[in-house]
C-alpha positions as CSV (number, residue, x, y, z in Angstrom):
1,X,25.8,-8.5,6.0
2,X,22.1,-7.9,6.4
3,X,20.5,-4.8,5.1
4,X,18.7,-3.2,8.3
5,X,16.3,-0.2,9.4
6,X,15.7,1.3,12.1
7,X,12.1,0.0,13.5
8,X,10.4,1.6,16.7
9,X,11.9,4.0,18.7
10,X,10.9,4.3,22.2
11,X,10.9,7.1,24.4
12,X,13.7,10.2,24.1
13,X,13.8,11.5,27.5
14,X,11.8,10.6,30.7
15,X,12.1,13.0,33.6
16,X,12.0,11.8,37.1
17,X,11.2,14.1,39.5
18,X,13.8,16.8,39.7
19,X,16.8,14.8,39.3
20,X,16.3,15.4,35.2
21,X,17.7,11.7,34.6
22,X,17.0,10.9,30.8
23,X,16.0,7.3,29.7
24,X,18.4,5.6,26.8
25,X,17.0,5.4,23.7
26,X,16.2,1.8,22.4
27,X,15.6,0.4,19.0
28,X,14.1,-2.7,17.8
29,X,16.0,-3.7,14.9
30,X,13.9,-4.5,11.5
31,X,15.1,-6.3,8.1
32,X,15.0,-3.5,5.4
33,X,13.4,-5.6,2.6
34,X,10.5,-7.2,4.4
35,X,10.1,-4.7,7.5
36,X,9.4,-7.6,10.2
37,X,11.7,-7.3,13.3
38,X,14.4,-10.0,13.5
39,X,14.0,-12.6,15.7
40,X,15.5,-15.8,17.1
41,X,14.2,-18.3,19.1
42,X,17.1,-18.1,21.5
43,X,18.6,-15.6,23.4
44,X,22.2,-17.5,22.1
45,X,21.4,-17.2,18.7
46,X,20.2,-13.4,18.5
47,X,23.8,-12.5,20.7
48,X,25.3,-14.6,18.6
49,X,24.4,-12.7,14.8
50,X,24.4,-9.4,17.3
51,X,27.9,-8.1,16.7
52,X,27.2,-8.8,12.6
53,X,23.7,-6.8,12.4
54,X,23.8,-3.0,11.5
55,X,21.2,-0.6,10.9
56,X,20.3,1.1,7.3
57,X,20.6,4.4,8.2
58,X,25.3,4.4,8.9
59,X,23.9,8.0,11.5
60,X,21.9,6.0,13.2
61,X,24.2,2.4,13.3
62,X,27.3,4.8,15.0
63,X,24.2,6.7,17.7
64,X,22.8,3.5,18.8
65,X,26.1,1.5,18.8
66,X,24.9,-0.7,21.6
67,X,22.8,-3.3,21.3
68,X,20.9,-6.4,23.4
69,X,18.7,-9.4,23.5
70,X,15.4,-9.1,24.7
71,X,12.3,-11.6,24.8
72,X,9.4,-10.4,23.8
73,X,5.7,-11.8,25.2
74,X,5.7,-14.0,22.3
75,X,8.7,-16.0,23.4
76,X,11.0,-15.1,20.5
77,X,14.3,-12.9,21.3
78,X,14.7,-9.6,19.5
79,X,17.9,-7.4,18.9
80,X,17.7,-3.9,20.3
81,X,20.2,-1.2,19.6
82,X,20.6,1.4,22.6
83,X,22.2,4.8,22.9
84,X,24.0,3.5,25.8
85,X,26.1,0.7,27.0
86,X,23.3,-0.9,30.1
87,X,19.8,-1.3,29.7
88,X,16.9,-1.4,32.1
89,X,13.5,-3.8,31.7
């Protein structure tokens, strides 16, 4: 099992309007000895170690329990851990 740490968190809370509807929050998932985000070069290969990837911190692995694939602008897939069980783009 990989050692992992929580990387960048983006935002807690967005308000729309009045409705009051709060965004999820969404980690990028980092290795915990060299602090580069992991990566694959395929969206099958980053689901597929998915399931097997936890985060350092054990509060944070059982808060952001979730987790997804998501390319990034330089073509590489990244594993995101989420506060809930969909995401939005």
């Amino acid at each position: 099992m990989r050692t992992l740490m929580v990387g960048l968190a983006t935002a807690a809370g967005l308000m729309l309007g009045t409705a009051g509807v709060a965004a999820a929050d969404d980690v990028i998932v980092y290795d915990g000895a060299t602090g580069i985000p992991w990566s694959w070069p395929t969206e099958g290969a980053c689901i597929s170690d998915g399931p097997d990837m936890h985060l350092e911190n054990v509060g944070e692995d059982n808060l952001y329990q979730y987790w997804y694939c998501l390319q990034h602008d330089d073509g590489l897939w990244y594993l995101h851990n989420s506060d809930q069980p969909t995401h939005e783009e």
